[in-house]
N, C-alpha and C positions, 0 to 999 in steps of 0.2 A: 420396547418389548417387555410383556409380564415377567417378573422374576420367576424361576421354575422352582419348585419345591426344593429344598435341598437335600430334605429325604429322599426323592425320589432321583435327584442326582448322584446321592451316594448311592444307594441299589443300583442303581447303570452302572457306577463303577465297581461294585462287586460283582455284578454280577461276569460282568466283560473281564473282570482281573480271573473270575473261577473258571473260566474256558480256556485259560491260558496254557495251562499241563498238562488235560487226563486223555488230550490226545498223542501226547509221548511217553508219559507214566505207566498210559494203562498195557503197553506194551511187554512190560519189564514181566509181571506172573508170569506171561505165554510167550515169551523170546525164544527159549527152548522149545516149548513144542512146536512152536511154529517153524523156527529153522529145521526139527525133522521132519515133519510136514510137508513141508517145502521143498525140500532137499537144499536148506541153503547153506555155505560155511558162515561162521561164528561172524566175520570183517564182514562178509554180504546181509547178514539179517542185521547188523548193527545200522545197516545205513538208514534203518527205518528211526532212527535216535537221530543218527549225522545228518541227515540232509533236510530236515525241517530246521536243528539248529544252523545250521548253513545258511538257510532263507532266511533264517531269522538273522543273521548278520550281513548280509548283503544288499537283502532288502530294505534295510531298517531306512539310509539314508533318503530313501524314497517319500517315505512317511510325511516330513513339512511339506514336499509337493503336492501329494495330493491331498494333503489338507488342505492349501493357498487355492485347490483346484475346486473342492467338493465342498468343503467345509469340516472341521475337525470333527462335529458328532456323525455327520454321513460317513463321514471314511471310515469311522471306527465302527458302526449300523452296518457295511457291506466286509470288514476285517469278518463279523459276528456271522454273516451269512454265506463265508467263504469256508469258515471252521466249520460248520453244519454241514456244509456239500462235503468238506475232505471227509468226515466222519462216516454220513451216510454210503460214501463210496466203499466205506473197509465191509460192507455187507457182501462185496465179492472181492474180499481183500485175498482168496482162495487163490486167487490168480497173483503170481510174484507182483509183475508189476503194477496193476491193481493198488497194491498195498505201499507199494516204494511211490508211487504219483501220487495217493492221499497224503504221503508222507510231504512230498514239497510243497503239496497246495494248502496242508495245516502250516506249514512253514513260513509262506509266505504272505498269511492273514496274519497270523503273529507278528513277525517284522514289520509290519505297519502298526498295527495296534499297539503295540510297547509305546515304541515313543511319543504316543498322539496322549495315551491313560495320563500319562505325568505331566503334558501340558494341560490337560483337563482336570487334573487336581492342581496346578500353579494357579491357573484360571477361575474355579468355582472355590479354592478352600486355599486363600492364600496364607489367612492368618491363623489357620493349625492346619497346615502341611503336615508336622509330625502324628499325627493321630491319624488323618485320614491313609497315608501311607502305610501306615500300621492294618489298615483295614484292608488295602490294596494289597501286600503281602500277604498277608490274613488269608484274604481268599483265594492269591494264586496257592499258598499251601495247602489249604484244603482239596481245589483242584486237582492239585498232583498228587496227594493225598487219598483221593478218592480215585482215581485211577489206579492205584496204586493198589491199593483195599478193596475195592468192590467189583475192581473187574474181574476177577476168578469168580466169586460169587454169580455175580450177572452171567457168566458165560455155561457155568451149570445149571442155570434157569431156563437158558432159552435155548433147552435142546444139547450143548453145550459142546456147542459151535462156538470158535474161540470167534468169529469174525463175527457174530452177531455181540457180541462181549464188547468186542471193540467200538461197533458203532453205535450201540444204545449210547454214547456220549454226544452223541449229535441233539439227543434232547433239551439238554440244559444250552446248549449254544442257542437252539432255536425261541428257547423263553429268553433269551439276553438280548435276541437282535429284534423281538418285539417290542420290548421297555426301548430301544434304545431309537426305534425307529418313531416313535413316541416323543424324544426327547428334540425339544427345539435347535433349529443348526445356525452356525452364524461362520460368515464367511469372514477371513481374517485381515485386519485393516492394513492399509501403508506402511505403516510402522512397526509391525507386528513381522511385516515379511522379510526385510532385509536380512541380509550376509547367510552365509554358509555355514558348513559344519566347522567349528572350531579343532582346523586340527594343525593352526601354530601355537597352540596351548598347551603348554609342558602339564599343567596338570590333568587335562583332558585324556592325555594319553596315558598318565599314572592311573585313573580312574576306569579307567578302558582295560588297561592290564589287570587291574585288582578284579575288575567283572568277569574277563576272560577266566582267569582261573578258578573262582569262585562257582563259575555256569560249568565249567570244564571236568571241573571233580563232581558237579551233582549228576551231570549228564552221565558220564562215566558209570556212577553207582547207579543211577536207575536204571542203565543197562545190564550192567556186571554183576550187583551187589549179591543176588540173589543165588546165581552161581559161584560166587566166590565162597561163599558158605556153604553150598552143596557140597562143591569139591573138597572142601576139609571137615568133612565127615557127618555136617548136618545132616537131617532130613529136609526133605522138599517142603515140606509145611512150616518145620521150623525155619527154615530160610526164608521165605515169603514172609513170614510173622517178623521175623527180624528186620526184615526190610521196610515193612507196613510200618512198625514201631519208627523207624529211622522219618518215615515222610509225614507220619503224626505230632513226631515233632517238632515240624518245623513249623508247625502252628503256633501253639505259644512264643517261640521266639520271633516269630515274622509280624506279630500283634503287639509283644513287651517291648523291642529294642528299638525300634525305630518312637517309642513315644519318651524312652528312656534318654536316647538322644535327642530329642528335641527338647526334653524339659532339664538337663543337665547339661548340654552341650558338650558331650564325652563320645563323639562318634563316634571320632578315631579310636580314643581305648578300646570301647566295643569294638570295632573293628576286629582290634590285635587278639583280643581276650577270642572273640570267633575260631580266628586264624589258629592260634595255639590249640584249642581244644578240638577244632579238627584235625589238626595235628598227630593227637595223641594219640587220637580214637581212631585215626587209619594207618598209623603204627600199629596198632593192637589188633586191628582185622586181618596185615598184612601179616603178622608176625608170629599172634597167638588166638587168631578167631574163635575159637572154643572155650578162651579164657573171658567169662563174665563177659560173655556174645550181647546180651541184654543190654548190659553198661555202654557197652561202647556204639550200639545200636543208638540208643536215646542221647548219647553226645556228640554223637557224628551227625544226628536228623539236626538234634537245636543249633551246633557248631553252622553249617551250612547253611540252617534254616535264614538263622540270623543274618552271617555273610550276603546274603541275598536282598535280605530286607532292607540291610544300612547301605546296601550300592544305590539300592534304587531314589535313597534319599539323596545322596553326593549331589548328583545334577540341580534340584530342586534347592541347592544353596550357592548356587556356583553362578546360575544367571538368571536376569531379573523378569522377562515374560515369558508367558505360556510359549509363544512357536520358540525363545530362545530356549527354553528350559526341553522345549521338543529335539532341538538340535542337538545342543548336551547331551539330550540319551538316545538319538540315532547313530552318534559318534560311538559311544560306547556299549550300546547292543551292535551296531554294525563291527568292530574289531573286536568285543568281546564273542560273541555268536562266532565268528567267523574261526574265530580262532580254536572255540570252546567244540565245533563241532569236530575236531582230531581227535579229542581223548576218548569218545566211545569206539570207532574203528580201530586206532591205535593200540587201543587196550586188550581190545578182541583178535585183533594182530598179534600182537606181542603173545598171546595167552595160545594162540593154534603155532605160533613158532617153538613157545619155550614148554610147553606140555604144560603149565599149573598158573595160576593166578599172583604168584606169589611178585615177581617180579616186576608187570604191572601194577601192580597195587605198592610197590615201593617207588617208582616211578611217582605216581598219585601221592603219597606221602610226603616227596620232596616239592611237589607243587604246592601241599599246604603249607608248607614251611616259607616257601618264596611269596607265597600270600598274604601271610604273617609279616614277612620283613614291608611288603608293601605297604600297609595299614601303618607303619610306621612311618616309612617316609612319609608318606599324605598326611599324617599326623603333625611331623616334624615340618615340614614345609606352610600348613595352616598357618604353626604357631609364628614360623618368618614372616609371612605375610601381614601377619598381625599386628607383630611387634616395630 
């Protein structure tokens, strides 16, 4: 077979990594209006967050079958034209369930696509992993990023119908399942297929945990964030602007850290350094949000940003081929997803039980601190391994 461009195999995977968010992001401006809208309480419009990230951990293990079935770029060609239908569907997302069924079927293209992207970066860019991940982070940030920024915008454009806001995001899916449908498939050999998901691997489940919480707090805030700074005395702009700032930064660091670990071999630190400085910064939103709201916006986006970027490399050092390095991160989006889809409901729970955000958000707090200790251990145990 012709070698395919590599240019044009890193654009497939940007492109397929940038449809990865702005169908749960772009939620977060309009969560409020939509639940009055709606008439829905706070725990029931959240589940438009929880139950794509749900799909996205239960489905994940799925992902090397029907790769072994279809071929790893077809599966991830029909993930791209699964994202397109969920999207188009929210143009009568006016109707409750409507909007909660696009929510499982964005869900469930996702959970396939995660773990198939990283075997297709072990496969086509073995010998600089760290950069192209960098890229692959890169553009899920911008993704959610952009959801996050341009859906208000887009939705007073077109009439300013929040449901047409929503689905103008089905456009960029459908230019990604074009290229992708373009790209040559190859079905995966003998050798490539064997064993399952590693899950008598003590550090498979450390890395699964650190993902869970990492996905668990951002999901959280892209549901929460925006209100949690209302309700302490923001304005409605200024809170969407605070939020936007938080998903803008998780560009630079979803681009620097992962290249930074690979050329230093300091995952783990980054890790920790992540973990603390999320830390702080959701100490300071839960405690004193009006205090340098700014500051603690732009440390909490890179804080996570990053958190994100260095999980997705973990797998990609842990086993040696594409479907194995596919299993690795079905094991840890499937228990991380899975887990990670309680913090938006929970939070939204917690916040129509205890009347204010405050409590929730200290909840959140001690997650980033148990994330922090995490990066350590997998630090600590690397260096056993080693020695």
């Amino acid at each position: 077979m012709k070698p395919f461009p590599q240019g044009l195999l890193l654009l497939a995977l940007v492109l397929a990594a940038i449809n990865l968010r702005p169908g749960i992001t772009s939620l977060a401006p309009l969560i409020e209006r939509i639940a009055t809208e709606l008439a829905l309480s706070r725990s029931l419009i959240s589940l438009t967050t929880a139950l794509p990230v749900l799909c996205m951990g239960l489905l994940a293990p799925f992902a090397p079958r029907l790769a072994l079935r279809l071929g790893l770029e077809r599966t991830i060609a029909l993930c791209m034209a699964l994202i397109a239908l969920a999207l188009l569907l929210r143009v009568m997302a006016h109707v409750s369930v409507i909007l909660i069924g696009s929510a499982v079927l964005l869900g469930a293209a996702i959970a396939v696509a995660g773990p198939l992207l990283s075997g297709f970066i072990k496969r086509h860019f073995a010998g600089r992993m760290g950069s192209v991940v960098g890229w692959y982070s890169l553009s899920m940030a911008i993704g959610g990023a952009g959801g996050a920024v341009l859906t208000a915008p887009a939705t007073q454009l077109l009439g300013d119908d929040w449901s047409h806001g929503l689905a103008v995001w089905a456009l960029p899916a459908l230019v990604g399942l074009l290229l992708w449908l373009c790209l040559p498939n190859r079905i995966e050999t003998d050798g490539e297929t064997a064993g399952g998901l590693p899950w008598r691997q003590p550090r498979a489940w450390l890395i699964s945990a650190f993902f869970a919480l990492q996905a668990g707090l951002f999901y959280a805030l892209a549901t929460w964030a925006v209100a949690r700074y209302h309700e302490a005395g923001l304005s409605l702009i200024h809170s969407n602007s605070l939020f936007s700032v938080s998903m803008l930064m998780g560009l630079p660091s979803s681009f620097l850290l992962p290249w930074l670990a690979q050329r230093f071999q300091n995952r783990y630190a980054l890790l920790m350094g992540c973990g603390l400085l999320s830390s702080i910064s959701l100490m300071m939103i839960t405690f004193q949000p009006t205090v340098l709201p700014e500051l603690w916006a732009v440390t909490v986006g890179f804080g996570l940003g990053g958190s994100f970027a260095l999980s997705l490399v973990l797998p990609l050092y842990e086993a040696a081929s594409p479907m194995a390095v596919s299993r690795w991160t079905a094991m840890m989006l499937c228990m991380g997803y899975s887990l990670a889809c309680l913090t938006p409901v929970l939070t939204g729970l917690a916040r129509d039980l205890a009347g204010n955000y405050q409590l929730p958000f200290m909840v959140l707090t001690a997650l980033a601190l148990v994330m922090t200790l995490l990066a350590w251990v997998l630090g600590r145990g690397r260096v056993r391994a080693a020695a």
